[in-house]
C-alpha positions in Angstrom: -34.2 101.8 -25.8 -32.5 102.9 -29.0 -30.4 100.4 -31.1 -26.3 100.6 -30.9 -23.5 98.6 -32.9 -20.5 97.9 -32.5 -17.3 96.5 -34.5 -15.2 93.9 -32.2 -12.0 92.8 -33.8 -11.1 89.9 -31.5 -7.3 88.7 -31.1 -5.6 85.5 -29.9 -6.2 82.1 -30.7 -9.6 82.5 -32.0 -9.5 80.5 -35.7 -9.9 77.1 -35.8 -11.4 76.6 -32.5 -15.4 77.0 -32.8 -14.9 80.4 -32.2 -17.4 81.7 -34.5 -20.3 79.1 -33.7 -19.5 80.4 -29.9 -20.4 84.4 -30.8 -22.9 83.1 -33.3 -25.1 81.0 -30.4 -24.1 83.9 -27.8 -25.6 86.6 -30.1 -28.7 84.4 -31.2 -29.4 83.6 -27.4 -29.0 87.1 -26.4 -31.3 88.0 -29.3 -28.8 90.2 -31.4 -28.2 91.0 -34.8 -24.9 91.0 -37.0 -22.4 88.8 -38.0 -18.8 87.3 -37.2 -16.2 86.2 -39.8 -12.6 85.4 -39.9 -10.3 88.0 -41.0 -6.9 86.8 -43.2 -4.5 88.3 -40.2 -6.0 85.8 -37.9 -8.4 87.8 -35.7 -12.3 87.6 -35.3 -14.3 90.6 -36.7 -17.9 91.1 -35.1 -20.4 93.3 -36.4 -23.4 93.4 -33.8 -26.6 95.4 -33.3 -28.8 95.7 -30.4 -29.5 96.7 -27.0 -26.6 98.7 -25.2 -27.3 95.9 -22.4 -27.3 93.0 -24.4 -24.2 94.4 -26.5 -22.7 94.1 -23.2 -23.3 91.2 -21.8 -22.1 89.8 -25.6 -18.6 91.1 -24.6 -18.1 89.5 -21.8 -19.2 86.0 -23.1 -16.6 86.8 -26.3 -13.9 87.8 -23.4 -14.0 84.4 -22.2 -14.4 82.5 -25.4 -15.2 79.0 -26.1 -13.1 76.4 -24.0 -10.2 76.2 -27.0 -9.7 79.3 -28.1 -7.7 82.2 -26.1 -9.0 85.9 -26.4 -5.8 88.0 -26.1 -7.5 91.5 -26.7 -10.8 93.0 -27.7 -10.7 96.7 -30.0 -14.3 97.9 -30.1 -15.3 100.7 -31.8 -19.4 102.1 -31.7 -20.7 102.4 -35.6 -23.8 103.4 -36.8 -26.7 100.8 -36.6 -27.5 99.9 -40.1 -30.7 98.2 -39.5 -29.9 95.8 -42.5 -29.4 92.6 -40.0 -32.3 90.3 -39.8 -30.6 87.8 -37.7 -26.9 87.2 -36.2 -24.9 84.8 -39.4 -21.3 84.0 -39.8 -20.0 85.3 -42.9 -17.5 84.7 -45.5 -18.3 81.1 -46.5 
C-alpha cells in the first residue's frame, strides 16, 4: 500500500484540554507518523503520514476528541508524504 499525508487543521475547543496527548497516543497506537501542534488562532494543526486506512480511522478518533475538548470542524487537505517522520511528536515546545 503506498504512503498518503494529510494536513488536519482541527477547530473548537481543542487547546487546553489534552487535546494533543489524545492525537499523539491515537497516532502512536494506530502506528502513524507526524506531528500535532497548537496554532496561535486556537485550532489544532496535524501533519500525519501513513496508510490511507489507518489515516482514516485517525479522523474519526480526532472527530470525537478527548472527553473535554469539543471538535467543531475538521479542514483536511492530502499533501505530499515527506518521509521525514520517524515517529508521531507534538511540536512547538
Amino acid at each position: 500500500m503506498a504512503r498518503r499525508a494529510k494536513k488536519i487543521l482541527v477547530y473548537g475547543r481543542v487547546q487546553g484540554v489534552g487535546f494533543r496527548y489524545f492525537v499523539q497516543r491515537a497516532a502512536n497506537n494506530l502506528g502513524l507518523t507526524g506531528g500535532v501542534r497548537n496554532l496561535p488562532d486556537s485550532t489544532v494543526e496535524i501533519v500525519v503520514e501513513g496508510e490511507e486506512a489507518l489515516i482514516n480511522q485517525l479522523l474519526e478518533e480526532v472527530r470525537n476528541g478527548p472527553p473535554m475538548a469539543r471538535v467543531d470542524r475538521l479542514e483536511i487537505k492530502d499533501v505530499p508524504p515527506g518521509g521525514t517522520y520517524k515517529s508521531f511528536h507534538i511540536e512547538g515546545w
